[in-house]
C-alpha positions, 0 to 999 in steps of 0.5 A, a space after each residue: 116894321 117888322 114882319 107879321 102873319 099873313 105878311 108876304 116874304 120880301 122879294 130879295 136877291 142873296 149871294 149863296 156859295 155853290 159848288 158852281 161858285 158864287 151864285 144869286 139866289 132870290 127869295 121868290 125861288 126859296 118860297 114861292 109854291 113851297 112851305 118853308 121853315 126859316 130859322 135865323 141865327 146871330 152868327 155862325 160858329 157862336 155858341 148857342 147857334 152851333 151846339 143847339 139851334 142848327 143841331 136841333 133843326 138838323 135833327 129835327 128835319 125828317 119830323 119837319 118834312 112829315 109835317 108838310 116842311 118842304 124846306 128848312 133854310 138857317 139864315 144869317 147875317 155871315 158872308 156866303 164862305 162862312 155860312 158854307 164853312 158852319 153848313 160842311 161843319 154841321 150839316 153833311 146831310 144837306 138838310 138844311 138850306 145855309 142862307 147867308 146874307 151878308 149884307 142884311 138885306 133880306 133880314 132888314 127888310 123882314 125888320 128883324 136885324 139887330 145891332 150887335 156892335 156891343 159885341 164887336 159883331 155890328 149888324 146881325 139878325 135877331 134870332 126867330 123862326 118863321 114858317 111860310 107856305 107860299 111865300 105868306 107867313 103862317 108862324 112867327 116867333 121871335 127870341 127875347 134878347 139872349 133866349 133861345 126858347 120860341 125859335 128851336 126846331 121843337 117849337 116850330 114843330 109844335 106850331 105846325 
């Protein structure tokens, strides 16, 4: 089941690189007493996701901030060395929180994965923007197949 406004982020524990190495991270620890603006990509490196919606939020992030944005997360179904790799490629200012989740765990349980196998990219992550404040999901938008319209760093700023 997908996901819905007013639902609860789901409790889930990801693998996230570090400059200490490989490190748990909880989702409790990203939501919990903070608003958060969660974006999800199809795949790191591809098309669309680096030339416009990691971009945007890149740029966009001091306006998300003075919205009352505590913290901007891009998540992906991508192992913790690639979302580390497409971060250091795109976003040297740390804006941005590279969330991976390899094994789609935390996208599954928000209902929101998608099977990609047609593409050779098996399971991935549908690609949506959500806002959360205190981990209770206030804004929720999920691309069409092939979009990228509802989800932009612009339209999450229009929501808020």
């Amino acid at each position: 089941m997908t996901i819905q406004v007013g639902d609860r982020i789901p409790s889930v524990t990801l693998k996230h690189l570090t400059d200490n190495g490989m490190q748990d991270i909880t989702t409790d620890s990203i939501f919990q007493g903070k608003t958060v603006a969660l974006f999800s990509v199809p795949g790191a490196f591809t098309p669309t996701c680096s030339a416009k919606h990691l971009p945007g939020f890149v740029q966009q992030a001091e306006a998300l901030k003075a919205k009352g944005v505590d913290t901007i997360v891009c998540l992906a179904v991508n192992d913790p060395f690639v979302m580390r790799a497409w971060g250091e490629k795109n976003n040297p200012d740390g804006k941005v929180m590279m969330l991976p989740d390899g094994n789609a765990t935390f996208t599954g349980a928000l209902g929101l994965t998608m099977d990609g196998s047609g593409y050779g990219l098996g399971t991935r992550g549908q690609r949506f923007a959500l806002v959360a404040k205190d981990g209770t999901v206030t804004h929720l938008a999920v691309e069409k197949p092939g979009q990228f319209e509802v989800s932009s760093a612009e339209a999450v700023l229009g929501a808020l």
